[in-house]
Structure formats: C-alpha cells, structure tokens
Wavefront OBJ file of the C-alpha trace (Angstrom):
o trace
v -29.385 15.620 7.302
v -31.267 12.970 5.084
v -30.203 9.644 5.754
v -29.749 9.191 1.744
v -28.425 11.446 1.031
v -25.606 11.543 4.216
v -25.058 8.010 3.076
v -24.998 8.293 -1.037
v -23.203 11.898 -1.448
v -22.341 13.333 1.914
v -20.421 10.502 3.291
v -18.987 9.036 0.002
v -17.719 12.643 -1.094
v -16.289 13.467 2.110
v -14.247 10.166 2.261
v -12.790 10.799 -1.621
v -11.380 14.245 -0.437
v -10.036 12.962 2.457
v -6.661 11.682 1.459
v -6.262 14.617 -1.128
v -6.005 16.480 2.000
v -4.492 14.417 4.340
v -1.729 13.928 2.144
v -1.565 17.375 -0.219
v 1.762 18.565 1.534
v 3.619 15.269 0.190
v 1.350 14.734 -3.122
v 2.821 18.142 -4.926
v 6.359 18.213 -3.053
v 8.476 18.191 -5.942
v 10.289 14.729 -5.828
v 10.384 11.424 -7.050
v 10.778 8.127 -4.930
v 12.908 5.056 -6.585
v 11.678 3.935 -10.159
v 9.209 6.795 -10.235
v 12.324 7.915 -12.611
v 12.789 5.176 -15.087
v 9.138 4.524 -15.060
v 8.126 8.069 -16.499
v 11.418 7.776 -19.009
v 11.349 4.065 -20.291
v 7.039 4.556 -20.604
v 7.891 7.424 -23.740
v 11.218 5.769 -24.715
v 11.013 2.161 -23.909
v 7.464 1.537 -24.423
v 6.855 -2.307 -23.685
v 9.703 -1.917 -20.925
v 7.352 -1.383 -17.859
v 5.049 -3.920 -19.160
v 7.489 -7.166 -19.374
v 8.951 -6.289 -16.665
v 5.723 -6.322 -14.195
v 4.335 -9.080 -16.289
v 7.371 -10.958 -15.544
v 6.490 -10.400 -11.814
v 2.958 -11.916 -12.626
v 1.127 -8.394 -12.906
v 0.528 -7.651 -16.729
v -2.406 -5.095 -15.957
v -0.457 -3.323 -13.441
v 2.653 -2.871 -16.490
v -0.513 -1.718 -18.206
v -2.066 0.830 -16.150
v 1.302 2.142 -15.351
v 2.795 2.273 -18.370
v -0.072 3.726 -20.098
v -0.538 6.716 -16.939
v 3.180 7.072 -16.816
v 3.370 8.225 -20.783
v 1.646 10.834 -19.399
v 3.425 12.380 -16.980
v 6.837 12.706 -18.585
v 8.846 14.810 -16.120
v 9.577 15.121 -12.858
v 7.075 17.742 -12.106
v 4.364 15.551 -13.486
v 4.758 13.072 -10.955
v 2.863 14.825 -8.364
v -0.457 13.722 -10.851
v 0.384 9.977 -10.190
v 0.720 10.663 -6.608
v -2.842 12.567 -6.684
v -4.245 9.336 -8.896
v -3.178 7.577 -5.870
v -4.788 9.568 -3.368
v -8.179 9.699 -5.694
v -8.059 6.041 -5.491
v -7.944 6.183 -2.075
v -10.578 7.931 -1.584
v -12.481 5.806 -3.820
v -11.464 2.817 -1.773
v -12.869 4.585 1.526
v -16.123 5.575 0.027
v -16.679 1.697 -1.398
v -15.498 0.680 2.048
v -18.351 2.717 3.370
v -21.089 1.351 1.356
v -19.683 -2.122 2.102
v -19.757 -1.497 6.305
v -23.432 -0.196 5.691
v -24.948 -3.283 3.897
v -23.215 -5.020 6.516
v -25.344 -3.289 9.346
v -22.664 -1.112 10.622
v -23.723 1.792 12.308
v -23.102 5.140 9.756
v -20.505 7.156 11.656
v -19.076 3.871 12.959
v -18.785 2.677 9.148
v -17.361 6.579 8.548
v -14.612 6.264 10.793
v -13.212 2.917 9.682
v -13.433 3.954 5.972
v -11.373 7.174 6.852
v -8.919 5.305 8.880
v -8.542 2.729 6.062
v -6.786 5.339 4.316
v -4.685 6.657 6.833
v -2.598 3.104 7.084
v 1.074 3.121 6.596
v 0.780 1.473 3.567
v -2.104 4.050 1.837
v 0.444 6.385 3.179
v 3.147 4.856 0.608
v 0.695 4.621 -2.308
v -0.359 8.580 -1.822
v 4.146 9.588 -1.652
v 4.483 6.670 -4.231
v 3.949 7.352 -7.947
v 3.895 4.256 -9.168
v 1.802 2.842 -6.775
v -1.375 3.866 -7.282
v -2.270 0.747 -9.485
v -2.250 -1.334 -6.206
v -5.476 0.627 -4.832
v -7.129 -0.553 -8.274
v -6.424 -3.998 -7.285
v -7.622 -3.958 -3.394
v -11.128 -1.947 -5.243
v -11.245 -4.903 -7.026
v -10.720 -7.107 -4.333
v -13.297 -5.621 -2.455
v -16.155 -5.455 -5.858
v -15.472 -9.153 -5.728
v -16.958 -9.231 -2.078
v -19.771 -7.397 -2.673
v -20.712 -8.754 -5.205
v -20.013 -12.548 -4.250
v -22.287 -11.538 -1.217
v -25.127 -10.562 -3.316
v -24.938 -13.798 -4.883
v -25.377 -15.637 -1.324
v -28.533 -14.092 -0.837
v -30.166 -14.649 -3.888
v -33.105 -16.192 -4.360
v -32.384 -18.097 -8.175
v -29.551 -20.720 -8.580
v -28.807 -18.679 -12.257
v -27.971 -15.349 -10.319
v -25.802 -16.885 -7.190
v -23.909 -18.224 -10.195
v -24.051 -15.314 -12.246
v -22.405 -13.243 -9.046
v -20.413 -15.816 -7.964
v -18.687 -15.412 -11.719
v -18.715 -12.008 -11.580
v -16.688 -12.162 -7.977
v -14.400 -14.543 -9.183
v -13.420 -12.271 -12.224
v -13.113 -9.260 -10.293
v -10.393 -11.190 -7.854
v -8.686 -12.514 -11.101
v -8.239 -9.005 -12.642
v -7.316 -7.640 -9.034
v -4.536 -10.460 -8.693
v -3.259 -9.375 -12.374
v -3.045 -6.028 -11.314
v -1.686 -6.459 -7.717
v -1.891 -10.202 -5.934
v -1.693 -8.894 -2.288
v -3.981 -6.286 -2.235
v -6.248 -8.812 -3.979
v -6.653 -10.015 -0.731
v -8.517 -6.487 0.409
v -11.786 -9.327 -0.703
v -11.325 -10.529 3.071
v -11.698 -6.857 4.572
v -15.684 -7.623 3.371
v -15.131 -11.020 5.311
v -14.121 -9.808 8.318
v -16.756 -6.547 8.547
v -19.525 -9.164 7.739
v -18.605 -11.585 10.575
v -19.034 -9.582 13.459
v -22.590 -9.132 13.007
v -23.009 -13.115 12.387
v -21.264 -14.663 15.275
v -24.893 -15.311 16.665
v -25.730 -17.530 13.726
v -25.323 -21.154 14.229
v -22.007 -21.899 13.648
v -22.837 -24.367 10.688
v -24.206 -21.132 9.185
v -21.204 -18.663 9.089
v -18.775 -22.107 8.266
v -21.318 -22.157 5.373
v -21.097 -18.080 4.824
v -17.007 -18.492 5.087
v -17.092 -21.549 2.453
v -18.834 -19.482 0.123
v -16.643 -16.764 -0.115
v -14.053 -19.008 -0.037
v -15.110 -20.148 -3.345
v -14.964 -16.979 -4.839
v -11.961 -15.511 -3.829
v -9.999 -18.811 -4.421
v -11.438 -19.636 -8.187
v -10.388 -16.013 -9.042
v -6.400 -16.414 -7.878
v -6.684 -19.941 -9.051
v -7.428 -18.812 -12.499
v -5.126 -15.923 -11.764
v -2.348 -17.855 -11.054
v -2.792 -20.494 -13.879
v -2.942 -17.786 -16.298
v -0.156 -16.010 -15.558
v 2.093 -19.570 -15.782
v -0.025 -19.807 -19.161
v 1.762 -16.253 -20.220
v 5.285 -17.535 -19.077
v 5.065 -20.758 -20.672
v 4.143 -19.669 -23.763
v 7.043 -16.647 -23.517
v 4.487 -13.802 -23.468
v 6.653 -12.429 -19.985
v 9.787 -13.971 -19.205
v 9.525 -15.316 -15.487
v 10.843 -13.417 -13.205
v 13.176 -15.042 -10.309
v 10.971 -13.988 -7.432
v 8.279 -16.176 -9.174
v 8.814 -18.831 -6.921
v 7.284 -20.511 -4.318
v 8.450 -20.851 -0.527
v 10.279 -24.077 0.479
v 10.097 -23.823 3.864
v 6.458 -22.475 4.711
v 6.661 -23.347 8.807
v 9.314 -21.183 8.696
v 8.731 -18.635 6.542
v 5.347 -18.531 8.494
v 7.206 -17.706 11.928
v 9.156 -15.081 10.158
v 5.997 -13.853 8.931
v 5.142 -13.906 12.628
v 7.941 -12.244 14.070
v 8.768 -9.153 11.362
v 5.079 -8.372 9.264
v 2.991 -9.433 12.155
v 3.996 -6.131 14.770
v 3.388 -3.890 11.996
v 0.072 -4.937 11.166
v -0.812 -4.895 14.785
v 0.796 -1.531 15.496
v -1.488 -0.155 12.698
v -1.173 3.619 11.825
v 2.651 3.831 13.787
v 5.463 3.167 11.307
v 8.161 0.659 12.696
v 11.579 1.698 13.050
v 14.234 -0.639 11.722
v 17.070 1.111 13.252
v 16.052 0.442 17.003
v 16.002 4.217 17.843
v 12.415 4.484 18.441
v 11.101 1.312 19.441
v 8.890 2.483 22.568
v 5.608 4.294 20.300
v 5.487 1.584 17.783
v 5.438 -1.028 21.192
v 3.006 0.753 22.657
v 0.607 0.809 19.509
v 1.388 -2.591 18.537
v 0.005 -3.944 22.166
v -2.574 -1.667 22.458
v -3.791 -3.299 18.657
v -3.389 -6.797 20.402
v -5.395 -5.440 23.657
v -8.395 -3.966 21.732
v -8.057 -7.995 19.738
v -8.129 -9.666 22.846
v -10.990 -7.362 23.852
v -13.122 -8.668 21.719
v -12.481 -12.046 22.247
v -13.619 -11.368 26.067
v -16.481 -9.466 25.140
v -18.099 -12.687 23.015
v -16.715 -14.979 25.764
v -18.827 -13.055 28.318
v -21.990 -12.618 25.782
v -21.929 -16.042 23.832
v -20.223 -18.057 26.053
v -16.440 -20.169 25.035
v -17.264 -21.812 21.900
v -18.157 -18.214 20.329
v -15.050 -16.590 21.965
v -12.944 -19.534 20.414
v -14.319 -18.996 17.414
v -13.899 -15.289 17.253
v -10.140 -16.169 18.365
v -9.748 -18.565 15.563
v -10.938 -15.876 12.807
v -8.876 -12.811 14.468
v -6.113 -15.092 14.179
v -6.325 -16.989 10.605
v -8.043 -14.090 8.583
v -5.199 -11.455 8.829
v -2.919 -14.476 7.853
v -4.962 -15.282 5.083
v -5.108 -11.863 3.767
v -0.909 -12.097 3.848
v -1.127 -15.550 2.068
v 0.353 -14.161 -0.854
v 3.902 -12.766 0.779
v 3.916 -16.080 2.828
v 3.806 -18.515 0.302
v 6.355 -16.408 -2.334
v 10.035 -17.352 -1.742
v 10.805 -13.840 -0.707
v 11.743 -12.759 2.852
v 11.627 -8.595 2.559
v 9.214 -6.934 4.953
v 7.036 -3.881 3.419
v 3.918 -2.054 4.052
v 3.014 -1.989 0.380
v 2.205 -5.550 0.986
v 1.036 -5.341 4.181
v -2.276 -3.424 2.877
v -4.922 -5.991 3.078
v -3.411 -7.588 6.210
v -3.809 -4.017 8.120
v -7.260 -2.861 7.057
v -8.339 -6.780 8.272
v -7.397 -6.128 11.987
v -8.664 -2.768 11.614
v -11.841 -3.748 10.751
v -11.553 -6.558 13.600
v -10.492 -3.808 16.245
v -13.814 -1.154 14.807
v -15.682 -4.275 15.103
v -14.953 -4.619 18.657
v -15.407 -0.741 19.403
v -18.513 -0.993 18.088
v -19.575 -3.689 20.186
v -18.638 -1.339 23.371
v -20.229 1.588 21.610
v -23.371 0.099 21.492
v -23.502 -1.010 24.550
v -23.036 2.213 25.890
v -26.450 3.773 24.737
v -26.083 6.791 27.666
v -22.732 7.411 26.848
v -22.637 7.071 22.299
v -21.399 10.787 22.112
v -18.989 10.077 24.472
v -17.714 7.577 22.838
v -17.771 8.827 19.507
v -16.236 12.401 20.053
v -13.233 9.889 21.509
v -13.390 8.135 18.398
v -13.251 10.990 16.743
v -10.750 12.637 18.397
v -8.313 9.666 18.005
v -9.289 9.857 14.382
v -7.912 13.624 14.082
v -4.556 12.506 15.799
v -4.293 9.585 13.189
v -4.374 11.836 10.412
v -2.048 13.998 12.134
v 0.115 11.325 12.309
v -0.174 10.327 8.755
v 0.380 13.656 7.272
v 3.280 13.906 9.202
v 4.898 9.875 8.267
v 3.972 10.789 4.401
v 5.684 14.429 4.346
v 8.637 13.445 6.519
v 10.067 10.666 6.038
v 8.984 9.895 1.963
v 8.443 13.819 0.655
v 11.557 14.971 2.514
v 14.205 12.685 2.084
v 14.001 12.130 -1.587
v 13.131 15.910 -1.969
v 16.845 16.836 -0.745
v 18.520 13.529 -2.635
v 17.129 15.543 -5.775
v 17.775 18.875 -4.672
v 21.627 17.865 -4.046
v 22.013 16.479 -7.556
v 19.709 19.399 -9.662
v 22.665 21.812 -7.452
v 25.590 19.854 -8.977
v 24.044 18.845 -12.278
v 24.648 22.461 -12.672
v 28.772 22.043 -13.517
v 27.850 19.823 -16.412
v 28.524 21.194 -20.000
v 27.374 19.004 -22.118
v 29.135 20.695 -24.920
v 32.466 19.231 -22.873
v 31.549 15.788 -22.536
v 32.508 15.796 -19.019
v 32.864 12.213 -17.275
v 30.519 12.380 -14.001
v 30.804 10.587 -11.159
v 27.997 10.474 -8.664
v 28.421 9.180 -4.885
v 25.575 7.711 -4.107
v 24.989 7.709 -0.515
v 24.185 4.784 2.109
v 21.411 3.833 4.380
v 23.475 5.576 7.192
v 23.416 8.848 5.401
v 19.178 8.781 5.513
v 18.667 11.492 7.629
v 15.021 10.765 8.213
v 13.970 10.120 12.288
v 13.522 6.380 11.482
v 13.542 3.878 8.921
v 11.417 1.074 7.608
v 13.029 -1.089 4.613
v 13.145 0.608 1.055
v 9.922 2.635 2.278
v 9.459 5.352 5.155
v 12.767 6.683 5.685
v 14.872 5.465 3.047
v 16.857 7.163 0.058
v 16.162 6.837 -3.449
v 19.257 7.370 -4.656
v 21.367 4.768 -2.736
v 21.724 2.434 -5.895
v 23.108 2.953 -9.492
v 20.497 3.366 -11.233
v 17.642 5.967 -9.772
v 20.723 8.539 -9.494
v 21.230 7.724 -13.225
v 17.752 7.955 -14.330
v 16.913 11.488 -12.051
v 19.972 13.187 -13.927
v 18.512 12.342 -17.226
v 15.429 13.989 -16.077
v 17.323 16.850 -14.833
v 19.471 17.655 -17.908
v 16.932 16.921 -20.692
v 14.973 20.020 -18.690
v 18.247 21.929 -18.385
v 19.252 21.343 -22.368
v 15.487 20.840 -23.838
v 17.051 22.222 -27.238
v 19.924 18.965 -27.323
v 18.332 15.878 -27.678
v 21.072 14.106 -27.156
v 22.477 15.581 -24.358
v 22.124 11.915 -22.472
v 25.185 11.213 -24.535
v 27.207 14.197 -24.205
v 28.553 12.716 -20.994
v 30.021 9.473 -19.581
v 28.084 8.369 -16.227
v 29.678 6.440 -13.254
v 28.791 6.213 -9.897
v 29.165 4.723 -6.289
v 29.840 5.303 -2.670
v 33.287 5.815 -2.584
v 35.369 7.675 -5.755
v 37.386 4.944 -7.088
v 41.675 5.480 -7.015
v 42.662 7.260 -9.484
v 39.644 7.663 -10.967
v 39.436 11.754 -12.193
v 35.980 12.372 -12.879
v 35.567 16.270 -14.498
v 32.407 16.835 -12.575
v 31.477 14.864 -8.762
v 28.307 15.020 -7.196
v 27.878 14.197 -3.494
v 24.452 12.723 -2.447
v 26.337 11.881 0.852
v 25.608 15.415 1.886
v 22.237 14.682 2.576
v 23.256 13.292 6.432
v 23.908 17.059 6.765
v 20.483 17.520 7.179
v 19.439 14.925 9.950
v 17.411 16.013 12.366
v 15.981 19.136 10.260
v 13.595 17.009 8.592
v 10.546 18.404 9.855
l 1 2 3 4 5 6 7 8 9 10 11 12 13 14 15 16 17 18 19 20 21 22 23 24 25 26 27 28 29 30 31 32 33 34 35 36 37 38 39 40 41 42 43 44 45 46 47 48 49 50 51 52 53 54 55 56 57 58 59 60 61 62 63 64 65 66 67 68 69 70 71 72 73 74 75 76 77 78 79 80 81 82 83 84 85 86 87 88 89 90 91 92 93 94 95 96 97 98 99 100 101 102 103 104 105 106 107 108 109 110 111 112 113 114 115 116 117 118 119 120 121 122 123 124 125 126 127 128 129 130 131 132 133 134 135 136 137 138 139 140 141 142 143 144 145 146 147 148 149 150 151 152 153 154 155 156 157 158 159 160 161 162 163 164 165 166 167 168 169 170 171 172 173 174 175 176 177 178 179 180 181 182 183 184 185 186 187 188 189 190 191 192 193 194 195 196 197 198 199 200 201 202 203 204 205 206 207 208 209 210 211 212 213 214 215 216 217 218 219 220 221 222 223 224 225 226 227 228 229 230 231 232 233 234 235 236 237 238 239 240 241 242 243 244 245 246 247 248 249 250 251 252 253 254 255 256 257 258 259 260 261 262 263 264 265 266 267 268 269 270 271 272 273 274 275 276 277 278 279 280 281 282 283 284 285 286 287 288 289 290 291 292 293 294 295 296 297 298 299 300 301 302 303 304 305 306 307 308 309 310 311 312 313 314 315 316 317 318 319 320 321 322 323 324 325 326 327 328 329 330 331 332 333 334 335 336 337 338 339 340 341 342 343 344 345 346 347 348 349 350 351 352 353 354 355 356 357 358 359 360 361 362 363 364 365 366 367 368 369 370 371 372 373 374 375 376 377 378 379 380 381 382 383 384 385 386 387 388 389 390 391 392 393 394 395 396 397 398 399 400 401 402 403 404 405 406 407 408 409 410 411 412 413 414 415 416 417 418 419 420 421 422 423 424 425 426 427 428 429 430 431 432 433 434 435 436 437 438 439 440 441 442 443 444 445 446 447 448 449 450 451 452 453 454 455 456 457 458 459 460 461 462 463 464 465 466 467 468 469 470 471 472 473 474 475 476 477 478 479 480 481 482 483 484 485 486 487 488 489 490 491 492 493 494 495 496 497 498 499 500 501
C-alpha cells in the first residue's frame, strides 16, 4: 500500500470507524444514562436551561453544543444519535492523534495502535454510552489542534508566524477549556508523544521546547479562566458552587494520589469501588507502573542517570499536569470522564517505551507487533464488553422496569404515583465505579421523574398535558400511610444481578 495514501485515508478512515464498532452494541441499546433525560426535555421546553446551567459550571460552549444537538433528538430513542456523535468524535480524535504521532516521527503502525487504544480508555468508553458527553471529545480535539499547531509555530522560520501560531494555539485551548476544562488538557498528550524522540537533545533544548508549549497552553486557560469570572461577574451565568478553588492543595494532591492515580495507571481495566474485584484492576495498574519504570531503565542504560532522571521527572509531573484541573477545583469525586487527558498521557508514555523495545528488536518487529496487536484485539474486547455491561445494561432494565409499570397509569384518573427509586446496593452490574460504570440512573428524584415524562408523552402523544394528569412522588422506601394509586418498583432491578451479560 502507498505510504500516502495508508497514512492520509487508509489509516485515518480506519481509526473513525473504529469506535462505531467497538461500541455499536451499547450506542443503539435503547436507554438513557442520568440527565440524558432532562437534557433532551428542558433543550425543546426549557431552552436557555442547559446553557446557564453549564455556563454556571464555567462551560458556556459545552451548554451550547448540547443544547443546540439535544433539540434534536427529542425522545428517548433519539438518544442513541448523541451516543453515535460521541463515537464519531472519537474517531476523529484517533485519526488527529495519528497525524500528530507521525509528525512526531513515530513509526506508522506504532502511531496506529496508540490512536486506536486512545479510544478504547475507560473514559472514551463513557463518552460513546454517554449522551451528553460527546461535547468533551470536542474539547480534548481542541486541546490537541492547539498542540499542533503551537508546534508549528516553534519551528518557524519568521517571528510574525511563531506568533501567529502561538495565537492560534492559545485560542484553540481557550475554546477547548469553554467547552470542557479537563480534557483541555488532551494539549499535553502532543507533549508527551513529542518528548520521547527529544530526550537526546541537550537538555537546555527540550526545557526550552517544554517552556514553549507551556506558553501556549497556559495563555489559553488563563484567558479561559478570566473570561469565564468576566461572565459571572457581570451575571451572564450565575456561579455555580463547585466554582471554587481547593484550600488544601498538599492534600487534595495525595488524594489525587491515592484514588485517580490507580485508575490512570490501570488504563483500559475499570476499578471496582465495591472491593469485589480488586485482583485484575491490581494487576493492570502495576503492570502500567512496570512498563513506566521500564522506560526509565531503558534511558538510564542508553543516556546514562541525568536522562533517566529526567524521563522520571516528566512520567511523573506530566500526567499530573494533565489532571491540574480536578486538583486544583474544591471537589473530591473520582471519575473517568475527567480522567481523559490524564490516561491517554501515560498511554502515550507506556507506547513510547514499547516503541523503544520495538525498535530495538529489528529481527524480531513482527514479533513484536502481532503481540501488540494481539493485546490490542483483547482491549477492545474488553471495552465492548465495560461499555455494554455495565452502562447499556443497567440503565436499559432501570427503564424497562418503569415503561412496564408506567403502563397502570390513566391519565384520564389523575392517579398519584409513587416511584421507589432504588439504591446503589440494588445495581446489579459485576462492579461499580462512582456515578459511571456500574451505577443506576434512576437512584435520585429526578432522572426517574424526567424518564416517565418521556415515557408517557410517547404513550399519550394525542394529550399534551398528560405531565399534569398525575401527581409524582418518589423515594426508596413508601412513606406511612402514604396510598399512592399506582407504585413502581425500580428496586427490582437487583433481581437481575449476575445476568448482566
């Protein structure tokens, strides 16, 4: 095959498909997963809703995008086209990704792999079973634009053009920070795939290299975050109490350490909260800080201590950076959806050392890429299977359960329902991570509130009203004495633990 053309249409196209496919079984499961619901309904009803209230969070461009996708796709079937934008994205990301790892020297199916398994992460597996998500792989595009084109700029020849793309890189982290500020960070995945192949450089060199994109990356969430103060200030968005920054960064920095840190490391495994699998995500989260460590052995041996200090120092403070953003918010809630950037950073760092060994081994290259490969397969085994099973699934029965006893409401009675909502303990997924893989939906007031609107405006499309032909109430126990005409039981859904497969 033509070296173009493998690298401009083959590669790229191949890499946009890929999470369609990987992820097809949960992309058009009939579901929805937490505010997917009042998203769709307040974006035709409420317009302006889903706007303040990400712009109070300091992402006006991500109300935006959502609110202006979500008007079209109205119902619950619909929401399998947010899920595919997602996946679309995705694929976008990994082709970029691509073209990134080959202006930075890496070798093509080397480059290949990591862009595939940059979509295979835990948290692109969220964003593909996540509606409402897919405006955070806008962002890390961005992120990564600003990169490229902030790396242009450093080799340029004119001052007027280094400033010129230097601008350009800033902008493109400021709109990315609007949009989403942690995946904003997905500018140090360029960072990190660009110093492997400059370690040999005098050191004065890459410090130079770093400081540069330094620059770039920091004017655009400067401006970023001074606008968005700008916008609350002058009551555009009313600020949102998570809008705040950490008191105590030492130790939200060893939290940091102790709960994001093994799931970054642990890569494509999804942690388990309840304690009930602990042994797989162990085992992948040392072999991530092996294959680390690796490298740092491999330039120790090569380039002597100074280098292999060096390489230490960036394997340990780029991931960080890339997580700056959860760190320095005064919010202590581990998820993968922020995790993004921080992942695909030590991924890169791991490839990177792989493809020091790879080269190396100049008898043995098919060898070692048909393991690569293989591994590859078994990772998006994997991820089909996190995705479907523990996102699709569980919040494909919570529906389920309440379409089946939405069925006793007349409307024409105005019946008093009463919903129990069920708890964490009722999830009946294998494992559980946070609000994310393995959680329920409907375990709060509202998404079981919002879903049966959904549900009886497509039972009753002729009553327009038929929202306010009933009186809603819900929990997770029936209050005494309370006589509701019609009770739905979400609880039922532990019924099915251990089927989910």
């Amino acid at each position: 095959m033509n070296q173009s053309f493998r690298d401009h249409v083959a590669m790229p196209l191949a890499l946009v498909l890929l999470p369609l496919l990987v992820y097809g079984n949960t992309i058009f499961h009939r579901y929805g997963f937490r505010d997917d619901y009042s998203t769709i309904r307040e974006a035709r009803e409420e317009p302006g809703t889903v706007l303040r209230f990400c712009g109070s969070q300091a992402r006006p461009l991500y109300g935006w995008l959502l609110e202006n996708s979500a008007r079209l796709t109205p119902t619950i079937d619909d929401l399998r086209w947010l899920r595919a934008a997602g996946a679309l994205c995705l694929g976008l990301l990994a082709a970029g990704c691509f073209a990134m790892l080959r202006r930075q020297q890496w070798p093509a199916c080397l480059a290949a792999l990591t862009a595939a398994l940059l979509v295979l992460l835990p948290s692109a597996q969220l964003i593909a079973g996540w509606g409402v998500c897919w405006p955070h792989v806008v962002a890390a595009g961005l992120g990564l634009a600003g990169f490229a084109a902030a790396e242009r700029g450093f080799g340029a020849a004119q001052a007027w053009q280094r400033g010129a793309l230097l601008a350009v890189a800033a902008v493109s982290v400021l709109v990315a920070a609007l949009i989403y500020q942690s995946n904003a960070m997905f500018y140090l995945v360029g960072v990190a795939a660009g110093l492997g192949r400059r370690l040999e450089q005098p050191l004065r060199r890459q410090l130079g290299w770093l400081a540069w994109h330094g620059v770039a990356m920091g004017a655009g969430m400067l401006l970023a975050f001074n606008l968005t103060y700008r916008l609350f200030e002058a009551g555009v968005f009313p600020r949102s109490p998570r809008i705040a920054i950490e008191p105590d960064l030492p130790a939200k920095l060893l939290w940091s350490l102790r709960v994001s840190l093994p799931n970054v490391l642990a890569l494509f495994v999804v942690n388990d909260e309840t304690g009930h699998r602990v042994l797989l995500p162990a085992v992948a989260m040392l072999a991530g800080l092996a294959l680390l460590m690796g490298g740092v052995v491999w330039v120790m041996r090569r380039q002597g201590a100074v280098r292999a200090l060096w390489w230490l120092a960036c394997l340990t403070g780029l991931p960080l950076a890339a997580y700056n953003v959860s760190i320095l918010v005064m919010e202590r809630w581990a998820s993968y959806r922020t995790l993004y950037a921080g992942a695909a950073v030590v991924l890169v760092f791991v490839m990177t050392t792989l493809g020091w060994w790879w080269r190396a081994r100049s008898q043995r290259r098919r060898l070692c890429l048909g393991v690569l490969a293989g591994a590859t397969f078994a990772v998006v085994l994997l991820a089909r299977w996190q995705a479907y099973t523990l996102i699709a699934l569980p919040q494909a029965l919570e529906l389920r359960l309440l379409e089946e006893g939405a069925r006793a409401i007349d409307p024409a009675q105005h019946p008093r329902v009463f919903i129990l909502t069920p708890r964490l303990r009722h999830a009946p997924a294998a494992l559980r991570w946070g609000d994310e893989f393995g959680s329920l939906s409907m375990d709060s007031d509202w998404t079981p509130k919002e879903a049966l609107k959904h549900i009886m405006r497509a039972s009753f499309p002729e009553m327009p009203d038929v929202n306010d032909r009933y009186v809603y109430a819900s929990g997770s126990v029936l209050p005494k004495g309370a006589r509701p005409d019609v009770v739905i039981d979400l609880q039922r859904i532990s019924g099915f633990r251990g089927k989910l497969e």
